[in-house]
TIVO-261518 format. One line per 4 residues: their letters; for each residue z negated, y, x of C-alpha. Coordinates in nm, 3 decimals. Layout:
BEGIN
A) Z,Y,X; ... .
END
This chain:
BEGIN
XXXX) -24.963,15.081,5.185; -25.151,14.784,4.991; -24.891,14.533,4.854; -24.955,14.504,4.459 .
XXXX) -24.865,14.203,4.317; -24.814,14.173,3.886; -24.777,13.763,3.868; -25.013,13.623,4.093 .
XXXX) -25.385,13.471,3.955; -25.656,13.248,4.135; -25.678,12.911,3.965; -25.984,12.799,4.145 .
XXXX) -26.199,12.850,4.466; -26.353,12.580,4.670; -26.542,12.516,4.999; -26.643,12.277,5.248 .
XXXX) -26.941,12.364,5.483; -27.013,12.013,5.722; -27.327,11.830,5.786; -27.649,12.010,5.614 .
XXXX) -27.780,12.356,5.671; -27.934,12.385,5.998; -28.243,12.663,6.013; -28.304,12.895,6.283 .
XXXX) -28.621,12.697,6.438; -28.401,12.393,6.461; -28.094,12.599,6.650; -28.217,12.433,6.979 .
XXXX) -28.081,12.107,6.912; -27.705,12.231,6.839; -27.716,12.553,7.053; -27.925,12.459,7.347 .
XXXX) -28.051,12.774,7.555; -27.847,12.844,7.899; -28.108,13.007,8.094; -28.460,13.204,8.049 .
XXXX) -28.289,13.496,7.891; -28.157,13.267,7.621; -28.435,13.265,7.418; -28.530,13.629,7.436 .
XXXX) -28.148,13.744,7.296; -28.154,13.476,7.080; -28.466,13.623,6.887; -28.317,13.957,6.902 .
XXXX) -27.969,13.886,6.746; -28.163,13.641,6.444; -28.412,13.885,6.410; -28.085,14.118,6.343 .
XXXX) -27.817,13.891,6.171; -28.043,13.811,5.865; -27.857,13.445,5.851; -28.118,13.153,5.790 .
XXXX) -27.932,12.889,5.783; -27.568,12.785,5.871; -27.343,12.438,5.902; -27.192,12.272,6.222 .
XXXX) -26.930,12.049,6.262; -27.098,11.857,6.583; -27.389,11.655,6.577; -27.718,11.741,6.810 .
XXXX) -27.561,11.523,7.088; -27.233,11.759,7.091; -27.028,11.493,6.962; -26.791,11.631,6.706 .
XXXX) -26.827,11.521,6.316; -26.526,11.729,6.171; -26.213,11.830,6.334; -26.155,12.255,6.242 .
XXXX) -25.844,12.004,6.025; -26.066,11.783,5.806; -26.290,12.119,5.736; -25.987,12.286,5.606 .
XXXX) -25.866,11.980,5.419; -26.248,11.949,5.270; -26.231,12.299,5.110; -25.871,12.189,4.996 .
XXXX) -25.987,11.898,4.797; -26.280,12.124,4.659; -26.092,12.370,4.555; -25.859,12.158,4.367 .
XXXX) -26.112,11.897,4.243; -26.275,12.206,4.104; -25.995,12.310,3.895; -25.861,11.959,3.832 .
XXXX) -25.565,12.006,3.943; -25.317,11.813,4.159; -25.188,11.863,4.561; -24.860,11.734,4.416 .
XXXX) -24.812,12.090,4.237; -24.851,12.274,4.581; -24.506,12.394,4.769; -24.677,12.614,4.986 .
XXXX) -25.022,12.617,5.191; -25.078,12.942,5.438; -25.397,12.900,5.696; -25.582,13.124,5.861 .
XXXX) -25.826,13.092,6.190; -25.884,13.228,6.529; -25.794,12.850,6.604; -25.702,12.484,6.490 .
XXXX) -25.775,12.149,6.687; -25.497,12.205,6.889; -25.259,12.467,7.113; -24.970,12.330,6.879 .
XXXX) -24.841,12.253,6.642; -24.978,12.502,6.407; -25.273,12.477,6.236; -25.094,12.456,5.888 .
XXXX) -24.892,12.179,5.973; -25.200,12.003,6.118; -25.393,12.044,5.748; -25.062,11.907,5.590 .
XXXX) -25.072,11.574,5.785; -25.469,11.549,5.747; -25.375,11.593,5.385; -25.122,11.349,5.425 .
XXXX) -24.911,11.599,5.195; -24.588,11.580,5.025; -24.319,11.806,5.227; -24.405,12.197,5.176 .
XXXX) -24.356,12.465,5.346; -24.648,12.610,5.594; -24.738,12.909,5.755; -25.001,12.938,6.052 .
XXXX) -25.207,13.253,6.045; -25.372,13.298,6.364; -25.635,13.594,6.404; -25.983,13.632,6.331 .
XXXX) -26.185,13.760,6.056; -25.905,13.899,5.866; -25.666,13.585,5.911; -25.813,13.491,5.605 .
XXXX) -25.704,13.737,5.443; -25.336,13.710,5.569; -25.356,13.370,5.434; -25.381,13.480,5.091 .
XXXX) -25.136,13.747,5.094; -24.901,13.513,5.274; -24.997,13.252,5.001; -24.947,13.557,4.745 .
XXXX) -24.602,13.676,4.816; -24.435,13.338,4.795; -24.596,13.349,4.406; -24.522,13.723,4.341 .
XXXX) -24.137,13.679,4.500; -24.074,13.366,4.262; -24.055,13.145,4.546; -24.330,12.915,4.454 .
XXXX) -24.565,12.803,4.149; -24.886,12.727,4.309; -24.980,12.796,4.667; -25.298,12.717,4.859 .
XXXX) -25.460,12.994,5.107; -25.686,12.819,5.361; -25.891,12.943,5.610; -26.145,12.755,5.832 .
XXXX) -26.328,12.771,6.174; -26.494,12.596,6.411; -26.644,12.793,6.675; -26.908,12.530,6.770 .
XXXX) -26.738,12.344,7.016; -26.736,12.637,7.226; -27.121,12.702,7.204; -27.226,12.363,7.376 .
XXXX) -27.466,12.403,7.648; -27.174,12.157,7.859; -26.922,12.474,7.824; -27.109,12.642,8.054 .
XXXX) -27.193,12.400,8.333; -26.896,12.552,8.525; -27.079,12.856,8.612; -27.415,12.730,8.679 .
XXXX) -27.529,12.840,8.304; -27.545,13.194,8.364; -27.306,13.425,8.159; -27.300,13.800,8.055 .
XXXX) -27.428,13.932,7.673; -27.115,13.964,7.556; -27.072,13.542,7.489; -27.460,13.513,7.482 .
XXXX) -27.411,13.706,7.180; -27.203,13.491,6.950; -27.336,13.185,7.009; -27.633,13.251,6.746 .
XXXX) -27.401,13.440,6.508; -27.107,13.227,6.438; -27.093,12.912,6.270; -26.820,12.640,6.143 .
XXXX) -26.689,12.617,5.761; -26.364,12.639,5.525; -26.293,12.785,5.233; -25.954,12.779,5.001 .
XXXX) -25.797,12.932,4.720; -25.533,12.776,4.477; -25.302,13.051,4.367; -25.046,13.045,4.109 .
XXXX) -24.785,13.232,3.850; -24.951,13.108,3.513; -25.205,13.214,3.294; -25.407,12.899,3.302 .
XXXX) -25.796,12.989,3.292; -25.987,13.010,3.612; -26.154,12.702,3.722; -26.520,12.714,3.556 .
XXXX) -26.474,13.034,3.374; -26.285,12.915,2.986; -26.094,13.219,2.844; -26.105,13.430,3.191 .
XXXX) -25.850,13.409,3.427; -25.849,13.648,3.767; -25.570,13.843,3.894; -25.493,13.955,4.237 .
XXXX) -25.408,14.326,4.211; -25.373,14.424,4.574; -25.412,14.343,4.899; -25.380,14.578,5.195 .
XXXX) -25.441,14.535,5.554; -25.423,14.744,5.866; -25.453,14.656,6.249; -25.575,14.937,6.503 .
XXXX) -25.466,14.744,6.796; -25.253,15.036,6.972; -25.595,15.259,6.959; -25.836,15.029,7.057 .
XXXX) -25.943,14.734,7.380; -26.004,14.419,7.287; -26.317,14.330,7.133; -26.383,13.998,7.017 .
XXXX) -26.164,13.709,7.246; -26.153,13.452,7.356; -25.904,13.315,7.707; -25.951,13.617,7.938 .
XXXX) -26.216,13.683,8.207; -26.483,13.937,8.146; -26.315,14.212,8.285; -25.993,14.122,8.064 .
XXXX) -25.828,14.134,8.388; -25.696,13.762,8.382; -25.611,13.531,8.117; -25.690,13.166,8.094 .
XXXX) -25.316,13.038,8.166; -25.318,13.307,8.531; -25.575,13.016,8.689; -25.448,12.705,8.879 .
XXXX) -25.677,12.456,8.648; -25.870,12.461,8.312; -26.150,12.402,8.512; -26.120,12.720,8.757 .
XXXX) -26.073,12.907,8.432; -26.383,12.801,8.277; -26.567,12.862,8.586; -26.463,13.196,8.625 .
XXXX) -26.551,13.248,8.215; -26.171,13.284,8.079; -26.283,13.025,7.845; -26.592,13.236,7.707 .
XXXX) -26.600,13.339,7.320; -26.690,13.711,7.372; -26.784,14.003,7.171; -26.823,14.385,7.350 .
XXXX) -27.043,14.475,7.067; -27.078,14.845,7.226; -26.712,14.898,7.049; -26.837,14.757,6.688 .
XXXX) -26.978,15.138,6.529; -26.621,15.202,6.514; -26.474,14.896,6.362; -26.667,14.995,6.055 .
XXXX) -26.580,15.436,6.109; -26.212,15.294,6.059; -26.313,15.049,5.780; -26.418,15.328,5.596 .
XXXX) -26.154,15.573,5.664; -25.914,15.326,5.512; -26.136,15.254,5.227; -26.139,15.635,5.149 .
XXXX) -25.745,15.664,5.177; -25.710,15.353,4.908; -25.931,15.555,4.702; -25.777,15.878,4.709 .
XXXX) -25.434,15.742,4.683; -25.534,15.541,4.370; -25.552,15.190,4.477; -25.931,15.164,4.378 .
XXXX) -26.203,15.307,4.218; -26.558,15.302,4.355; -26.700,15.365,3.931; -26.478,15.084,3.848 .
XXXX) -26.632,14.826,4.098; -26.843,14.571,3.937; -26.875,14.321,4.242; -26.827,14.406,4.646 .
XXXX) -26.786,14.127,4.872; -26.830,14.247,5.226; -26.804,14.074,5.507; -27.044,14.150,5.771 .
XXXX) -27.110,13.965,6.073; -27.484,14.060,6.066; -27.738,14.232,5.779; -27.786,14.470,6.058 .
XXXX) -27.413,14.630,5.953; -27.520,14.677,5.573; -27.677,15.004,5.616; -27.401,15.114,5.851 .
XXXX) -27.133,15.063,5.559; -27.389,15.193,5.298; -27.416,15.487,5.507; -27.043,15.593,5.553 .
XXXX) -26.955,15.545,5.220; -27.228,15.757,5.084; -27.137,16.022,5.324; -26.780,15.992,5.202 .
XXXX) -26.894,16.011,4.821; -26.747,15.708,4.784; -27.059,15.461,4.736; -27.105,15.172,4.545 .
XXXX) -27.463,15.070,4.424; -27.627,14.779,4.674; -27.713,14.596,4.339; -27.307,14.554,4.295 .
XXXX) -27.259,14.387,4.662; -27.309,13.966,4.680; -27.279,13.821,5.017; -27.421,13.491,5.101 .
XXXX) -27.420,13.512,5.483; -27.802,13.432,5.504; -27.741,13.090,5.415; -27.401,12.979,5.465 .
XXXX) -27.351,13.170,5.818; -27.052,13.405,5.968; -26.772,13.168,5.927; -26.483,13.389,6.072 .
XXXX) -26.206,13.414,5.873; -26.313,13.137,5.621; -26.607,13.372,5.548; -26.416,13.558,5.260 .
XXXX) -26.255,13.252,5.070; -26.643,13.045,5.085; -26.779,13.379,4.974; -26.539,13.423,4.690 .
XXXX) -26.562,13.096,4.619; -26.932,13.057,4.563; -26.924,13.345,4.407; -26.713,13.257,4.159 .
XXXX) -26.895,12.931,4.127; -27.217,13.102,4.019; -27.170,13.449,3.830; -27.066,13.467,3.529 .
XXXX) -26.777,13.722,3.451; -26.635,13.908,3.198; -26.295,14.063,3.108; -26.225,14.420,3.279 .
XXXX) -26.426,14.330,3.582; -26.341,14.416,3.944; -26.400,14.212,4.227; -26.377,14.446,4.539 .
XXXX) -26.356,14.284,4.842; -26.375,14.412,5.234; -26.319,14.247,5.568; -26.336,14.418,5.919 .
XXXX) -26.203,14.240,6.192; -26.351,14.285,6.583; -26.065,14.090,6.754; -25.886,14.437,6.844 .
XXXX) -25.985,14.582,6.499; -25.853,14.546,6.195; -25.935,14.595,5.825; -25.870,14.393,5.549 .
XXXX) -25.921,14.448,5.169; -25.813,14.260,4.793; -25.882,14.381,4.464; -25.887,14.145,4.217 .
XXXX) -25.947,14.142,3.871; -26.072,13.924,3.539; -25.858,13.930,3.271; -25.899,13.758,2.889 .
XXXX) -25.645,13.452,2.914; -25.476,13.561,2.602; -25.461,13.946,2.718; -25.097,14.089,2.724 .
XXXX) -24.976,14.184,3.067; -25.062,14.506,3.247; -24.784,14.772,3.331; -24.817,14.889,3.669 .
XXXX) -24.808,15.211,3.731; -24.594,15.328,4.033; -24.814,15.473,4.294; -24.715,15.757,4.573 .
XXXX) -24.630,15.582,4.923; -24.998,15.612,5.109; -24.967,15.830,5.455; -25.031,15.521,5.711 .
XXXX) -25.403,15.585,5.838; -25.456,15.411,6.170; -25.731,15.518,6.378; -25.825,15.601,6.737 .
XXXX) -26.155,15.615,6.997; -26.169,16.000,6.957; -26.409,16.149,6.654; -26.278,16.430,6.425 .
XXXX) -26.351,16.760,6.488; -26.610,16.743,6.244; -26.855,16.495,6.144; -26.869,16.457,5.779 .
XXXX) -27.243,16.339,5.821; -27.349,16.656,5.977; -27.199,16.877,5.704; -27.301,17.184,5.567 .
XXXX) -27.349,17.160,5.227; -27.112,17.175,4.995; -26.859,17.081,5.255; -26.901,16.733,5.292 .
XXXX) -26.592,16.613,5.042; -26.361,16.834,5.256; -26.463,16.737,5.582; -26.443,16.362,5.480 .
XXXX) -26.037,16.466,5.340; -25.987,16.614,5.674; -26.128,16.364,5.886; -25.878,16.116,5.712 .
XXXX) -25.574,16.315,5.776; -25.689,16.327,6.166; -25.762,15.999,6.188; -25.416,15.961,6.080 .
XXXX) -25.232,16.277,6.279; -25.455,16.173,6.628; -25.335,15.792,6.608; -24.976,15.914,6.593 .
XXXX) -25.059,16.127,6.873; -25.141,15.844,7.100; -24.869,15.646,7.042; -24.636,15.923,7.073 .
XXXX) -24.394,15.888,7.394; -24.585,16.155,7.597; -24.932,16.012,7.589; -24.793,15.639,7.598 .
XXXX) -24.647,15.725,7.959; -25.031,15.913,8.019; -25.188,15.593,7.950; -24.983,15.397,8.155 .
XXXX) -24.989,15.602,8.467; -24.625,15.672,8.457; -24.655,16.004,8.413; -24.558,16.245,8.701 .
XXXX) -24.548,16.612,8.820; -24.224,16.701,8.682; -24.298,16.521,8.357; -24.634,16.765,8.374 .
XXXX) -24.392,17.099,8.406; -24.189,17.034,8.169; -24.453,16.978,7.897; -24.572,17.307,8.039 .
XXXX) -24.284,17.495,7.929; -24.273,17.444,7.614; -24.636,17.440,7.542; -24.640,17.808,7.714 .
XXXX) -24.436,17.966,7.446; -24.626,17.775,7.203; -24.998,17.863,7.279; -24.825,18.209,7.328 .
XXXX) -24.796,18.233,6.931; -25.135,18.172,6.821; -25.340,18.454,6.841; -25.006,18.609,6.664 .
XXXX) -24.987,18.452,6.327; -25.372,18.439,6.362; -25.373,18.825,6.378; -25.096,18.802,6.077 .
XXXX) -25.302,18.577,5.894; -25.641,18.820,5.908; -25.414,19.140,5.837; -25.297,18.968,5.518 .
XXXX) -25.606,18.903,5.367; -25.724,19.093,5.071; -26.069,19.298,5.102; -26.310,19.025,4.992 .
XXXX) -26.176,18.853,5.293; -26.256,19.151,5.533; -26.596,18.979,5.710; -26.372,18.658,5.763 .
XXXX) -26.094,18.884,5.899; -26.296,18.989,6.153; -26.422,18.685,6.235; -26.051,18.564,6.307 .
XXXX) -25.997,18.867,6.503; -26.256,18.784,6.750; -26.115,18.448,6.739; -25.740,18.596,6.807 .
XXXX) -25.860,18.820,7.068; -26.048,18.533,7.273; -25.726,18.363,7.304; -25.455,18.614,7.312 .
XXXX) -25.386,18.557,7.683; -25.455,18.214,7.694; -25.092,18.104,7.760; -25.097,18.360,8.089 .
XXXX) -25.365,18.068,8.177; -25.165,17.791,8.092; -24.849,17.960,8.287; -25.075,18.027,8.572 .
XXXX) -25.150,17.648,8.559; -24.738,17.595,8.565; -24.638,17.793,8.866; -24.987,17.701,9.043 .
XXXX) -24.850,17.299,9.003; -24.482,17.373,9.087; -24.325,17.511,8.816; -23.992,17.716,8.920 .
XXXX) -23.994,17.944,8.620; -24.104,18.308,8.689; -24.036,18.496,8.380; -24.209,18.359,8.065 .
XXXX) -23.973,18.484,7.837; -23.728,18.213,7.967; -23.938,17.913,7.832; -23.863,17.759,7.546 .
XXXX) -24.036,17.597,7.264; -23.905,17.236,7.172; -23.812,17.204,6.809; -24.120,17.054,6.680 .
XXXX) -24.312,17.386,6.839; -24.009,17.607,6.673; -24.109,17.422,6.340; -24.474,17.469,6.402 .
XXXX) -24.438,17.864,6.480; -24.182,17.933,6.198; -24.457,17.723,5.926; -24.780,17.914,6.035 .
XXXX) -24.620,18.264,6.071; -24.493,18.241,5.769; -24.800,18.135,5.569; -24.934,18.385,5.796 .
XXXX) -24.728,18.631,5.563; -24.891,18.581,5.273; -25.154,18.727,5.069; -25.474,18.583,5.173 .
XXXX) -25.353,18.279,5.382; -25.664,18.104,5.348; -25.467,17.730,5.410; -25.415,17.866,5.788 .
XXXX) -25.789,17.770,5.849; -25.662,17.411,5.793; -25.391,17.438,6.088; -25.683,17.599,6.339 .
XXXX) -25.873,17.282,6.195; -25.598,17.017,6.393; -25.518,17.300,6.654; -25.830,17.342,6.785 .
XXXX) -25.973,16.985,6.707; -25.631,16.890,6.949; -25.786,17.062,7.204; -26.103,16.976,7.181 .
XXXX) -26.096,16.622,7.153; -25.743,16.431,7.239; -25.722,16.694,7.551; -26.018,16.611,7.711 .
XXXX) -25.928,16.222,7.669; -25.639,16.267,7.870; -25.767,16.506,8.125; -25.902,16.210,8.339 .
XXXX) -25.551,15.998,8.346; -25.376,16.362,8.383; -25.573,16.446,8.708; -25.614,16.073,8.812 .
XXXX) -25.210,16.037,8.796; -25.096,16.360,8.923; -25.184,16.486,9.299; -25.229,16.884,9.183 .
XXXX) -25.523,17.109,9.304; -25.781,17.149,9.027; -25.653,17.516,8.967; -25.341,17.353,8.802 .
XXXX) -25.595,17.234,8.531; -25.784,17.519,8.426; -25.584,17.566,8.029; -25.663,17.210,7.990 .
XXXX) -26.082,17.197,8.088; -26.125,17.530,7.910; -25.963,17.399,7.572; -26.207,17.115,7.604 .
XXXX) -26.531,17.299,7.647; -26.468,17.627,7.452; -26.225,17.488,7.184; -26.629,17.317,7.061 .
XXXX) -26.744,17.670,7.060; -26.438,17.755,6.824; -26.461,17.475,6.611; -26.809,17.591,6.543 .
XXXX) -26.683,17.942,6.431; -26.413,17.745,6.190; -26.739,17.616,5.991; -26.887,17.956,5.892 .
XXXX) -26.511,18.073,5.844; -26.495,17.806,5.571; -26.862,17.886,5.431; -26.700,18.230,5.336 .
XXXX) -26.371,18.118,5.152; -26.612,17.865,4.995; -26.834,18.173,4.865; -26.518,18.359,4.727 .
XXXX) -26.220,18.172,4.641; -26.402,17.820,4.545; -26.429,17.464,4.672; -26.210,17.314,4.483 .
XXXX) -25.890,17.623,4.499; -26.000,17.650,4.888; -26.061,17.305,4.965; -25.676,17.232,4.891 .
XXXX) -25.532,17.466,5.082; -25.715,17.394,5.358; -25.627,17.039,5.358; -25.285,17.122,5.255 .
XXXX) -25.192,17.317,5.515; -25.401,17.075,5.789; -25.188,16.814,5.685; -24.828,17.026,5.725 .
XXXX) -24.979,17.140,6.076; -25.061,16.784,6.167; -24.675,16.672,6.110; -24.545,16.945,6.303 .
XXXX) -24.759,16.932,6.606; -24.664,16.564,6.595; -24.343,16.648,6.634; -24.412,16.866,6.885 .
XXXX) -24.555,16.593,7.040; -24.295,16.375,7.036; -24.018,16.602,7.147; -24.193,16.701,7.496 .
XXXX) -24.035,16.413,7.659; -23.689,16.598,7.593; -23.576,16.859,7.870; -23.556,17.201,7.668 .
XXXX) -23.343,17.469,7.862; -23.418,17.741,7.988; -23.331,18.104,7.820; -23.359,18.323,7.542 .
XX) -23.666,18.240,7.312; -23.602,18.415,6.990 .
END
């Protein structure tokens, strides 16, 4: 859930970008190729990136100009010789980078004494792209919580260092893509923000001053592998501290900056997942959007955003977006506060304007977002309106069921809604205490039966209410309840399949009707046959929606580790690889079913049942999730 904040506004915005911009053709000189495939990738990712010109902080001879410190303390006396105001009134100053001069002290604390500042208190931010961004909520909270006046948000990188041709002697100047890569897309910079409680106007801007409304940030690191890092070998498999020396780490490339772009198309599928659940829960408006600053890492990316969030409905017009990565660079996590600042340094703005602003982070993803907005000086405060808690909406390396892009029309808002709440409902899934011991090979042939029985009894109840569901709908349903009954009758002895699978991998159980469902499946069972009830139960195609997409995509990702970890013959499988090829073939059924409650009851009636009812069945089959771990007994299953 975003954190709002009522007292906070931006006093002024400044910069510091070292030495003077350095064009492509003179890259050379700073960057110097490895080897022959240098020059080839490096025309490939320019050709790509769109950035012209950038800054570094060393000199052509690799000598360092700036320490990551005095670029930090640059955009610091910017920033405040902007707004003409004094260091003296700061009390607290919050940096963010993927990394300072040093291993310690923090990076804050370093800025402080470059500063030479008076005693404050400091906090060290260290991340990537969106470390900027915790820097200003950090910065931002000690305002909002009364604990502070003015506070200064600094971010600032330096990746340079790392790109000399010298860092690479070690292994004979040959290294993989992956830190090939960012050596022509990252470049060194700062950029700060001076926050405080007052009205004052906004440095440059008489009569305006700019509020923070929100900011709201979200890590995926449980879902994803490491992206973007920097101190472990190219197979991740050691970091730089597991070698005897610094130099037998750089040699075997634990000191690489490295990028698995392959994983990047879903850094931004998440980005925009989030970005639709701020809009539906209220936090923004795409109408009300007058400015978006996005950060991307290359010009290649802007269609790629464009793209999702016109297939979510959710666009907002290119000629609203300002980014000025072609000629300052990709800065990291300064890339936001010089952006904002420059911004703000050469638009002019007007009262009731929103500045929208987005940052994905590669590291192990994350996505990071601020509203802000320009307010008369002399306007009288805005009430805040209390806001619903927002459902959490991590993210995981498994697609919904269905693509929103490849929707039928007219469906294309619901699959989007539904997407979002199984985006939500499958990350929960794989951090649930089942899957966790799945992924970590600690899962074991018992632990394998005794999800078996109570997933028997379970599965055994689905072609049930399914055959409840069709018998209760009214006759302009009747060509959907036959399409449900050929649905219920394909799978009505599924769970003799699944039991097979039980006794064929050791299970001791011979009568079914001695399994027992856990109490998330009880929950599940007594929800759907109960909806099932109903007249026309049209919401139930919403719970075959995370059923089926269950078995269709989270099933087949842990078939692998399931047969990998356990020694059973394939036989003891078969429930398991059918789900994952049919379950597509059902899936593909569910579409026309919803084309037909579309044609009678509606979109917009239909539409929220559906996702209604998804989102019920998606807390209960978590739960059912989360209780298989518990040993149910065996007995009576009424």
């Amino acid at each position: 859930m975003p954190v709002s904040f009522q007292r906070v506004y931006l006093e002024g915005a400044g910069y510091f970008m070292p030495g003077e911009p350095i064009p492509n053709d003179r890259m050379d000189a700073y960057i110097a190729p490895l080897n022959r495939m240098s020059e080839r990738i490096k025309r490939r990712i320019l050709a790509e990136n769109g950035i012209l010109t950038r800054h570094y902080a060393i000199d052509a001879e690799g000598v360092t100009r700036h320490t990551n410190a005095q670029l930090a303390a640059g955009a610091i006396r910017d920033c405040l010789q902007r707004g003409g105001a004094e260091l003296s009134r700061v009390s607290l100053l919050a940096s963010g980078s993927s990394g300072g001069d040093t291993l310690m002290p923090g990076f804050a604390n370093m800025i402080q004494g470059e500063l030479a500042a008076q005693p404050m208190e400091t906090h060290s931010v260290h991340g990537i792209c969106a470390a900027g961004v915790s820097a200003i909520q950090t910065a931002a909270q000690g305002i909002e919580l009364g604990a502070h006046r003015s506070a200064m948000a600094v971010a600032s990188e330096m990746p340079s260092r790392l790109f000399k041709r010298s860092r690479f002697a070690a292994r004979g100047y040959e290294t993989d893509f992956d830190s090939h890569f960012l050596r022509w897309m990252l470049s060194d910079g700062a950029g700060a923000l001076l926050l405080s409680d007052g009205a004052s106007a906004l440095a440059g801007s008489p009569g305006l001053r700019l509020k923070l409304k929100w900011v709201h940030q979200r890590a995926f690191s449980g879902d994803y592998p490491v992206c973007m890092q920097l101190g472990l070998t190219e197979d991740r498999a050691r970091g730089h501290l597991d070698f005897g020396s610094w130099a037998e780490a750089e040699a075997a490339g634990a000191l690489s900056l490295r990028q698995d772009i392959r994983l990047l198309p879903h850094l931004f599928d998440i980005g925009i997942h989030e970005y639709a659940g701020l809009v539906r829960d209220g936090w923004v408006d795409p109408k009300r959007v007058d400015h978006f600053l996005c950060h991307y890492s290359s010009e290649k990316f802007i269609p790629v955003v464009e793209d999702l969030m016109a297939k979510a409905d959710l666009s907002i017009p290119r000629e609203r977006w300002w980014s000025n990565l072609a000629w300052r660079g990709n800065t990291g996590a300064a890339s936001i506060l010089v952006m904002l600042a420059e911004f703000l340094h050469t638009k002019a703005l007007k009262p009731g304007e929103q500045i929208f602003c987005y940052v994905p982070e590669s590291g192990r993803f994350m996505a990071a977002y601020m509203l802000w907005e320009v307010e008369a000086v002399d306007a009288a405060p805005v009430a805040v309106v209390p806001r619903a808690a927002a459902v959490p909406d991590d993210d995981l390396v498994i697609a919904p069921p269905h693509d929103p892009a490849a929707a039928p029309e007219g469906l294309g808002a619901l699959l989007t809604e539904l997407a979002a709440i199984w985006h939500d409902y499958r990350s929960r899934v794989w951090r649930t205490p089942l899957v966790r011991q799945i992924r970590e090979r600690r899962f074991a042939v018992p632990d394998y039966l005794n999800w078996m029985e109570q997933w028997v009894p379970q599965v055994r109840e689905g072609s049930k209410w399914m055959r409840e569901g069709a018998a209760s709908l009214s006759e302009p349903y009747q060509m959907l309840a036959s399409l449900i009954g050929v649905h219920a009758g394909e799978e009505q002895n599924d769970f003799n399949i699944l039991f097979s699978d039980y006794r064929k991998a050791g299970g001791t159980v011979e009568n079914i009707e001695e399994l027992r469902r856990n109490p998330g499946g009880e929950a599940l069972n007594a929800y759907l046959h109960g909806l099932a009830a109903t007249r026309d139960p049209i919401g139930l195609l919403g719970a075959i929606y995370i059923i089926e997409g269950t078995g269709q995509r989270i099933v087949p990702a842990l078939l692998p580790l399931l047969k990998a970890s356990l020694k059973l013959p394939p036989d003891a499988f078969r429930f398991l690889e059918y789900h994952g090829h049919n379950d597509e073939n059902h899936l593909s059924r569910w579409l026309t079913a919803v084309e037909m409650v579309m044609a009678v009851e509606g979109q917009s009636r239909a539409a929220s049942q559906i996702v209604e009812t998804a989102r019920h069945t998606a807390a209960l089959y978590l739960m059912q999730f989360q209780h298989i771990t518990q040993r149910m007994p065996h007995g009576s299953n009424a």
